[in-house]
C-alpha positions in Angstrom: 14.0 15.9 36.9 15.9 14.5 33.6 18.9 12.7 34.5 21.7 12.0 31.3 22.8 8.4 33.0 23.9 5.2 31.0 21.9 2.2 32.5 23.3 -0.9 30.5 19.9 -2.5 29.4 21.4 -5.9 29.2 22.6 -6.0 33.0 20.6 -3.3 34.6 24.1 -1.7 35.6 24.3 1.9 36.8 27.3 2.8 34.6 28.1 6.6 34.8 25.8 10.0 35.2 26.2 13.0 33.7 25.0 16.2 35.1 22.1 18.2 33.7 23.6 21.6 32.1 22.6 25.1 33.8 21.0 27.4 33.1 24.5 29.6 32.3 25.7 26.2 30.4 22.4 26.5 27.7 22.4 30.6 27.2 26.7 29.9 26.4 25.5 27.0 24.2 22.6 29.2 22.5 24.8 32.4 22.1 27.8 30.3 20.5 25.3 28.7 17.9 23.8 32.1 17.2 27.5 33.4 16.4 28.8 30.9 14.9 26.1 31.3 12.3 27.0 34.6 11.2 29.8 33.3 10.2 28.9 30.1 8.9 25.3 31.3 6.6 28.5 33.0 4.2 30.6 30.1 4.2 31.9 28.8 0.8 29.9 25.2 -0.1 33.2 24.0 -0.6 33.7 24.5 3.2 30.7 23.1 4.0 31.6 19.8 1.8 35.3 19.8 3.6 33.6 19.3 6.9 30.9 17.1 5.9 33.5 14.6 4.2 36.3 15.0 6.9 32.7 14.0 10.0 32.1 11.3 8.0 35.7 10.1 7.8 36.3 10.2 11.5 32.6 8.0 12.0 34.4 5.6 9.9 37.4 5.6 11.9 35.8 5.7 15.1 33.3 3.3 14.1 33.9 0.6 16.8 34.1 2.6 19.5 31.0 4.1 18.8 29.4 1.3 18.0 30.1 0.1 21.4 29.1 3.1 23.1 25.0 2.4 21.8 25.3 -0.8 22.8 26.3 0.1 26.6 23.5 3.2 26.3 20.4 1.3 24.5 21.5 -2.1 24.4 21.6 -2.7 20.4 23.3 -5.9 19.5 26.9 -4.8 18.4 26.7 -5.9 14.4 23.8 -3.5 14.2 25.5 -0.8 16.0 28.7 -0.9 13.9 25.7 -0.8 10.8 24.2 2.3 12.1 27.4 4.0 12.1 28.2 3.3 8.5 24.8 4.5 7.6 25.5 7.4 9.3 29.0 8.1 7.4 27.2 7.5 4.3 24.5 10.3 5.1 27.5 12.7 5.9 29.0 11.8 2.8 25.9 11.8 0.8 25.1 15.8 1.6 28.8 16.8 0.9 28.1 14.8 -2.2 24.6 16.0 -3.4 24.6 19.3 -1.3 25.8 21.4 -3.7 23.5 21.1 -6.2 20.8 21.2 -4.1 22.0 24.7 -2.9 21.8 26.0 -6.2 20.1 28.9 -7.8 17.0 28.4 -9.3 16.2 30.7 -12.5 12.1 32.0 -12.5 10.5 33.0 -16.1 9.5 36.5 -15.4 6.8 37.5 -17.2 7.4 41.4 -17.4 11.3 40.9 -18.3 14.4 41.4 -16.0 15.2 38.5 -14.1 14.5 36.6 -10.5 16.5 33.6 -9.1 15.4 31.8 -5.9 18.2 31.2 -3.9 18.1 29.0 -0.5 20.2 30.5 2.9 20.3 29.0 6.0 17.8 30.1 9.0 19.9 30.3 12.2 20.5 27.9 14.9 18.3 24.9 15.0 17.3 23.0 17.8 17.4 19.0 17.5 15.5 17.3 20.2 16.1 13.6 19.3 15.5 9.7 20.6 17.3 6.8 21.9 16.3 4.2 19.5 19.3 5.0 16.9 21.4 7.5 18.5 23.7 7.9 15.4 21.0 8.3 12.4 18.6 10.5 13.6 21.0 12.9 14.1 22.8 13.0 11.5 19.3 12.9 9.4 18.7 16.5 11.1 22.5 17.9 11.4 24.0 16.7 8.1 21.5 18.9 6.0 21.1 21.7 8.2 24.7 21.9 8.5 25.2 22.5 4.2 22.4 24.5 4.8 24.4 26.8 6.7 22.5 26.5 9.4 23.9 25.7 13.1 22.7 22.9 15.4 22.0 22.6 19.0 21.5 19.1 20.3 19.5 17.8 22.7 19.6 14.3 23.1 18.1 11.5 25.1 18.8 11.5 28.3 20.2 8.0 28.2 22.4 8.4 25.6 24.8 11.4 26.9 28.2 9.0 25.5 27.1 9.1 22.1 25.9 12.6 22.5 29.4 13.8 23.8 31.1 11.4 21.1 29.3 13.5 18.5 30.1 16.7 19.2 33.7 15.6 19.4 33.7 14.4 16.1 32.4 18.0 14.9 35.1 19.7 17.1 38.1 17.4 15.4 36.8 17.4 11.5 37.4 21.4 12.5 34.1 22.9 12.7 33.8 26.5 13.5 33.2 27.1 17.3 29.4 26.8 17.8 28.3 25.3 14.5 27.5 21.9 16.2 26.2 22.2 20.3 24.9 19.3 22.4 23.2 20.4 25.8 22.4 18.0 28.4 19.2 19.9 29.4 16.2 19.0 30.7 12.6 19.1 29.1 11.6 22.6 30.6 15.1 23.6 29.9 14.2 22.8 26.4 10.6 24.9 26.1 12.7 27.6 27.0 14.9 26.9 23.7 12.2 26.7 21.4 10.8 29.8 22.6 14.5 31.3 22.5 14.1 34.0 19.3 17.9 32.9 18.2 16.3 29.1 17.5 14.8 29.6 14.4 13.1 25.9 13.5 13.2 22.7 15.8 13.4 19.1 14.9 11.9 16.6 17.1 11.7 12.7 16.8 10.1 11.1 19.0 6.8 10.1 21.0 3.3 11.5 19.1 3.2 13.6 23.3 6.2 14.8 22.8 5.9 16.0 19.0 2.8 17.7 20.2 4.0 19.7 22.9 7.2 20.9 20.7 4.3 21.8 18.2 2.6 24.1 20.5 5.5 25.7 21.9 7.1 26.2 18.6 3.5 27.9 16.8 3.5 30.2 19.7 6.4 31.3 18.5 6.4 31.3 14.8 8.7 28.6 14.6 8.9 26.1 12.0 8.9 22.2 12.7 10.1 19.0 11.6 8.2 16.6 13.2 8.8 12.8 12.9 6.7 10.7 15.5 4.9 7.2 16.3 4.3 4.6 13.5 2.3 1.0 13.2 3.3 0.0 10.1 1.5 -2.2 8.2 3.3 -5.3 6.2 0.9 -6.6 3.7 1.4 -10.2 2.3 -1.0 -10.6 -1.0 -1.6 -14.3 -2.4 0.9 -12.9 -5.2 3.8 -13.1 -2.0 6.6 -15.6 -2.1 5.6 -16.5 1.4 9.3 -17.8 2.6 10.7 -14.2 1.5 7.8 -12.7 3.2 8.5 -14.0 6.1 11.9 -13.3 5.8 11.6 -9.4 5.8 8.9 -9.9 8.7 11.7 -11.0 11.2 14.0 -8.1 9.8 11.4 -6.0 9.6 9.7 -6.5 13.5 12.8 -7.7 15.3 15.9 -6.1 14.5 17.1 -3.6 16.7 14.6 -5.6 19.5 11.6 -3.9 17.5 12.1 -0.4 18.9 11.8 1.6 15.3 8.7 4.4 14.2 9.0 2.6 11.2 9.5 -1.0 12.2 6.4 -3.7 10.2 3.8 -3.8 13.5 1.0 -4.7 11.5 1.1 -8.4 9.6 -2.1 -8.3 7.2 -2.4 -11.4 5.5 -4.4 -12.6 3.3 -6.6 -15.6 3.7 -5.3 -17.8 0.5 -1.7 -17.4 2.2 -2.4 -16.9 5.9 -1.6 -20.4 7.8 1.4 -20.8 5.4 2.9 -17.1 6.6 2.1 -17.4 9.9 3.6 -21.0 10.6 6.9 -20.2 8.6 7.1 -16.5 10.7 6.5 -18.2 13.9 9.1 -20.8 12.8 11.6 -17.6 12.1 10.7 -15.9 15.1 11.3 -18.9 17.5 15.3 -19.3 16.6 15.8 -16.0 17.0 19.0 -15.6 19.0 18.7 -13.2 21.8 21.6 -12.4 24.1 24.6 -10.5 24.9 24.4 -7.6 22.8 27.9 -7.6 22.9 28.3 -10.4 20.8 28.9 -10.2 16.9 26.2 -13.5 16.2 23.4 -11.7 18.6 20.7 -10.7 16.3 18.1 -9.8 19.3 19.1 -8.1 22.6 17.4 -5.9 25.0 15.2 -3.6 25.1 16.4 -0.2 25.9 15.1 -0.1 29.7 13.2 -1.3 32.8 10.4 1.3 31.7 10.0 0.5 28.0 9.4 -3.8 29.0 7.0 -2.5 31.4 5.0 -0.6 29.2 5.2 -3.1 26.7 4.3 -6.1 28.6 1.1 -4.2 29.4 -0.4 -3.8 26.2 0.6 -7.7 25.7 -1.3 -8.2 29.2 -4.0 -6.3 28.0 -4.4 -8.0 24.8 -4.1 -11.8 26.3 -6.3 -10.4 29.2 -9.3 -9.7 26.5 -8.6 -13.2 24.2 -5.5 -12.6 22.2 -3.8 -15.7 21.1 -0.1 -15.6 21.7 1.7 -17.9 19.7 5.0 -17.2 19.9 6.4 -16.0 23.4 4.2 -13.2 25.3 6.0 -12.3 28.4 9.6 -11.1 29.7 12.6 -12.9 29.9 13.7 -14.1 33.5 16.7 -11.8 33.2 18.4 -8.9 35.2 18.2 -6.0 32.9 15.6 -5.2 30.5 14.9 -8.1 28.6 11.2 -9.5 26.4 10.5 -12.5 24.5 9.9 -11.8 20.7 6.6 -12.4 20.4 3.6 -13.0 18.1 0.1 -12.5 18.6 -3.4 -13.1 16.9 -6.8 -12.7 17.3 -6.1 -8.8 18.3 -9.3 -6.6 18.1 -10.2 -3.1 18.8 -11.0 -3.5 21.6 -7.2 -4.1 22.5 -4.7 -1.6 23.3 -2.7 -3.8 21.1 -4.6 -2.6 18.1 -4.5 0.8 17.9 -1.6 1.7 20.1 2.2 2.0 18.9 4.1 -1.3 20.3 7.7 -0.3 20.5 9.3 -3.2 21.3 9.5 -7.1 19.8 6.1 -7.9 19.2 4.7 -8.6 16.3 0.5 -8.3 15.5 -1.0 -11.1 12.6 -4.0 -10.0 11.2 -6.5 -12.5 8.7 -8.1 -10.7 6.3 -10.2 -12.1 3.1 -9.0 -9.5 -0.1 -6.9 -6.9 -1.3 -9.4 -4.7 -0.5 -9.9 -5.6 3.5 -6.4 -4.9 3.7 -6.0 -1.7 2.3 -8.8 -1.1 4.4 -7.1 -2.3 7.7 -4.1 -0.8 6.4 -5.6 2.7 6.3 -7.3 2.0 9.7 -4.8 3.8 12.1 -4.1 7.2 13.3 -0.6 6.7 12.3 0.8 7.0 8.8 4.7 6.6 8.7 4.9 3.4 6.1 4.0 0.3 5.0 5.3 -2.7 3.3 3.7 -4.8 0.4 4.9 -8.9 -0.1 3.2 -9.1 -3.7 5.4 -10.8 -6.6 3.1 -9.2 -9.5 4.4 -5.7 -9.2 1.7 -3.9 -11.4 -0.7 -5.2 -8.4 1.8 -3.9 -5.6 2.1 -0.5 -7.4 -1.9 -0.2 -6.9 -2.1 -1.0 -3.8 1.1 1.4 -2.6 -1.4 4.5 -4.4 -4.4 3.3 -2.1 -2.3 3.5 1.4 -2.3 6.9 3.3 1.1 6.7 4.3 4.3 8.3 3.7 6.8 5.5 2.7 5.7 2.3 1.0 8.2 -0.4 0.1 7.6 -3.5 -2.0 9.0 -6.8 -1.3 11.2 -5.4 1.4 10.7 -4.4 5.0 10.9 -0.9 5.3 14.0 0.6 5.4 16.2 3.8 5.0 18.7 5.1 2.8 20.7 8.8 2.5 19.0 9.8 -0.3 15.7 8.4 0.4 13.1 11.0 1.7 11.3 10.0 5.7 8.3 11.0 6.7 5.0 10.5 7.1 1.3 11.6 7.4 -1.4 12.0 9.7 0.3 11.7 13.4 3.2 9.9 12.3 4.5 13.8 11.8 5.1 16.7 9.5 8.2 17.4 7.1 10.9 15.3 5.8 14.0 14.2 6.3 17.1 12.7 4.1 17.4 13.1 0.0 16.7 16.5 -1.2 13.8 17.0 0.9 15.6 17.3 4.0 17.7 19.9 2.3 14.7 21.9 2.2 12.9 22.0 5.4 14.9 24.7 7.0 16.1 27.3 4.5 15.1 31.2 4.0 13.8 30.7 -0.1 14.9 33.9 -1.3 14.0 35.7 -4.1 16.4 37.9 -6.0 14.8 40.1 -8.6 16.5 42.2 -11.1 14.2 44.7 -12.7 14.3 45.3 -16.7 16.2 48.1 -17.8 14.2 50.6 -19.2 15.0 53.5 -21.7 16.3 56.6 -19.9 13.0 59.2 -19.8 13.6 62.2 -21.5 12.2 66.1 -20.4 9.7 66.8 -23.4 10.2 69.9 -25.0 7.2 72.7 -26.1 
């Protein structure tokens, strides 16, 4: 049975449990979204932006505190919690920014006269079923559009992260949102199926595992109900004989290691070419061995724990697997001697398919270096996964980089960066890294009845003929 508990990942403390809603608790929760959205689907956009502006205000304000809370819940060191939350204002502030505009009525050229706008309304309560990694963001990637939408949200969160869940909705209730517009549910995952199938939930938004997204699928197209859908990633990070290698490996370490590696679209894959290989590798190793890992609590701590007990366990099993069939770890390869949930970041090379290591997601500080001879073995390896969320490209001659970024099947590509995320940047991806996106425009327009408004031509009045 789901459990809403706060384990503190760094000390394996029991900290405070939360009990699962009933069944009561979710029909009140599902009946005050579907309410509230009467109301809220003819709300003035100025409303809309009052709300938006006044959340993001009170993240700002509060951003310690919560900050603080995800670092007791998921164990993210403390400078990168107090990061998330001022992404997280910015999003909020970027919708009642942008929002507007996007909302506006579009004007069709009607071939036989009269004329036809397409105007974009809100759906009805959506469901948001969403992950531990960055408690904060993906929410407000889901709620901040839906809510200019006009839409209404029902959360359900991870069940390790009930504080932040709680400290969310709180922030909705005080920035003065209409009863219902914004509900979180501690429910369970069956409690949840019931949701989707719910005919007041008119869409659901999931990130999370590829499992998971596929279950919501098939409840939610039993249904009729539309999904957003963002899932699993292994990212590849390209480095061309064109990279400035010391930058490179730079964004490798930001890219693998910061929040302890546990991001869809965190660099997994290192493709390197031969020309440039031994230098990358021996200046990311160098990087990767003074990382600091500790206390999460403290400001200098780039690297803490992982979330859980579970998630090093399922880890350290692929890297078992993968030094079990000849991989070559260079750099760490096993758990730290720690109470709490705790793994060595770690590099490894000489991975081949026949390692779990080289197909599968790893969710966690470890980081795969691939040799290969060209551009076009790259690319090649690149495009070699089921997943398709992003890649990165390390290539100074950007005519070269622009080439490549058409040739990958993914849905994000960055140059000379790691991968990263921005309000107004669309996320997403391809194949069974998921379906839709979120942030920019594009989330404004996952979840929104396009209506069309026609106004016929007027015609002469007919008159009776006369004999």
């Amino acid at each position: 049975m789901t459990v809403y508990a706060i384990t503190d990942p760094a000390t394996g403390e029991s900290v405070q449990e939360y009990p699962v809603a009933t069944g009561d608790e979710i029909e009140a929760a599902m009946d005050s979204a579907a309410t509230a959205f009467e109301n809220w689907r003819f709300s003035a956009v100025a409303d809309r932006v009052s709300l938006l502006r006044r959340v993001a205000e009170l993240y700002a304000e509060r951003r310690d505190a919560l900050a603080a809370a995800i670092t007791r819940e998921m164990g993210k060191p403390i400078s990168q919690a107090r990061l998330e939350v001022d992404l997280v204002a910015s999003i909020y502030n970027y919708y009642a920014d942008k929002g507007p505009g996007f909302l506006q009525d579009e004007a069709l050229d009607i071939a036989g006269g009269g004329s036809a706008v397409v105007r974009k309304e809100g759906l009805g309560p959506i469901l948001g079923i969403m992950p531990w990694n960055y408690p904060y963001y993906q929410v407000a990637r889901f709620a901040a559009p839906n809510i200019m939408n006009g839409n209404t949200i029902v959360l359900k969160h991870a069940p390790q992260c009930p504080e932040s869940a709680l400290a969310m909705e709180q922030i909705f209730r005080d920035a003065g949102a209409l009863h219902g517009t914004y509900v979180n549910v501690f429910a369970t995952n069956e409690q949840a199926a019931m949701m989707i199938a719910d005919p007041r939930v008119q869409g659901v938004s999931l990130t999370g595992s590829e499992r998971a997204g596929a279950a919501v699928a098939e409840i939610a197209g039993r249904n009729l109900k539309k999904v957003v859908l963002e899932l699993g990633g292994s990212d590849a990070f390209l480095v061309l004989e064109s990279a400035d290698v010391r930058h490179a490996a730079e964004q490798a370490v930001l890219g693998r290691f910061g929040n302890a590696g546990q991001a869809c679209n965190a660099a997994k894959r290192f493709i390197v070419v031969e020309a440039v290989y031994e230098e990358f590798l021996a200046q990311f190793t160098a990087a990767v061995s003074a990382i600091s890992v500790g206390d999460p609590g403290l400001p200098e701590t780039f690297m803490g724990p992982m979330s859980s007990v579970a998630a090093v366990d399922g880890l350290a099993e692929q890297v078992e697997d993968a030094i079990s069939k000849g991989a070559t770890v260079v750099v760490g390869g096993a758990r730290l001697d720690l109470p709490g949930a705790w793994f060595q970041p770690t590099i490894l090379t000489g991975v081949t398919p026949a390692m779990r290591a080289y197909s599968e997601e790893l969710f966690g500080p470890v980081a795969v270096v691939h040799r290969v001879a060209s551009e076009d073995e790259a690319v090649e390896m690149a495009n070699a996964s089921a997943y398709g969320l992003g890649a990165a490209i390390q290539s100074t001659d950007l005519i070269r980089a622009e080439r490549i970024a058409d040739r990958l099947h993914v849905g994000m590509v960055t140059v000379n960066a790691a991968s990263g995320t921005s309000a107004e940047l669309p996320f997403g991806g391809v194949k069974r890294s998921g379906i839709g996106r979120e942030l920019g425009k594009y989330g404004m327009e996952e979840f929104v009845n396009t209506k069309l408004i026609r106004v016929a031509p007027s015609r002469p009045a007919m008159t009776p003929s006369v004999r």
